[in-house]
C-alpha positions as CSV (number, residue, x, y, z in Angstrom):
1,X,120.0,85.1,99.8
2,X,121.2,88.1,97.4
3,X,120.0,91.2,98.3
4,X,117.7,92.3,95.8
5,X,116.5,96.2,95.1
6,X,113.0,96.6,93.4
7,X,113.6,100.5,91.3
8,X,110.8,102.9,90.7
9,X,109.8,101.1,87.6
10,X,109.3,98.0,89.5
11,X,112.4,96.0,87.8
12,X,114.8,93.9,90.4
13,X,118.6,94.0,90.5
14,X,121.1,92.8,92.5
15,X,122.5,95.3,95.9
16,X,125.7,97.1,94.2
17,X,127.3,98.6,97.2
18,X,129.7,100.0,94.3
19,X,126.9,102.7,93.5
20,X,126.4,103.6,97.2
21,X,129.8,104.6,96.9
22,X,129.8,106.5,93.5
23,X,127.0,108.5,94.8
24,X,128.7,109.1,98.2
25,X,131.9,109.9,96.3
26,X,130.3,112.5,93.4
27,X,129.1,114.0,96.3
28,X,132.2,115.0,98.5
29,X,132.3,112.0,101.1
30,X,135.7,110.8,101.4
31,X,136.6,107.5,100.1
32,X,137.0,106.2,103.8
33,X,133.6,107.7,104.6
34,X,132.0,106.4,101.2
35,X,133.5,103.0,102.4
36,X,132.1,102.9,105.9
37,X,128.4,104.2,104.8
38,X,127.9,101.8,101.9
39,X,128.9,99.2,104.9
40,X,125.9,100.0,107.0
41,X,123.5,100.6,104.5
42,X,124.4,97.2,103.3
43,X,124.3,96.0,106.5
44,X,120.7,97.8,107.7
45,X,119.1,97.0,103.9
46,X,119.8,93.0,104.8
47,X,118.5,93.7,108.2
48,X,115.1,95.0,106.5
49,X,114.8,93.3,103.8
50,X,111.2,91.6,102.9
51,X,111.8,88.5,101.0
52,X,115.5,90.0,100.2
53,X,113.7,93.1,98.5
54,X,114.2,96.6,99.5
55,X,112.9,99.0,97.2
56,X,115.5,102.2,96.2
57,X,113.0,104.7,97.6
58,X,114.0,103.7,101.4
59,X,117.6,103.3,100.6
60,X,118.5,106.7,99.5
61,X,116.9,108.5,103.2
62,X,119.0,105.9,105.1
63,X,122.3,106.8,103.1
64,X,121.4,110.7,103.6
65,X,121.0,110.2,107.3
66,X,124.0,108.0,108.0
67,X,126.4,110.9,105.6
68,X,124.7,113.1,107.6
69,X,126.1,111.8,110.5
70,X,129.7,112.3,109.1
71,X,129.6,114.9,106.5
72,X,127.2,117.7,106.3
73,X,128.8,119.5,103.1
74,X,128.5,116.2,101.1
75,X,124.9,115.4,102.7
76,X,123.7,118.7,101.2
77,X,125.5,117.9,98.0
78,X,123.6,114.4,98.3
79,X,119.9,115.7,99.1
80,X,120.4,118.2,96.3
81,X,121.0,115.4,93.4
82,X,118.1,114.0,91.2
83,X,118.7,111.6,88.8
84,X,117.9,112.9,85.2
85,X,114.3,111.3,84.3
């Protein structure tokens, strides 16, 4: 079953591990590190999935904690980006 992610405005789109990486990436993870997270928070999203839904809201804390883990500079970086409304 796809992996689906309900956004803020309630609309439902395919998992893109691609934009785990982007945002890990804009924020100073390295490309390895960008690689390996987007991994596990592909793998831990599946694992918690309801009906192959997770909603954005819980997968942006699990990305900060798992860069966290790895990079601190780029975790600040992370926490400290909104997306323009």
């Amino acid at each position: 079953m796809p992996l689906k992610v309900i956004k803020k405005d309630g609309q439902a789109e395919n998992f893109d591990r691609n934009k785990v990486k982007y945002g890990l990436l804009k924020s100073g993870a390295t490309p390895e590190q960008a690689e390996k997270i987007a991994s596990q928070v592909e793998a831990w999203a599946q694992s918690i999935a309801v009906n192959g839904n997770i909603k954005t809201a819980d997968i942006r804390p699990k990305v900060l904690e798992f860069l966290r883990m790895v990079n601190q500079e780029a975790a600040s970086s992370f926490e400290g980006y909104r997306k323009p409304a």
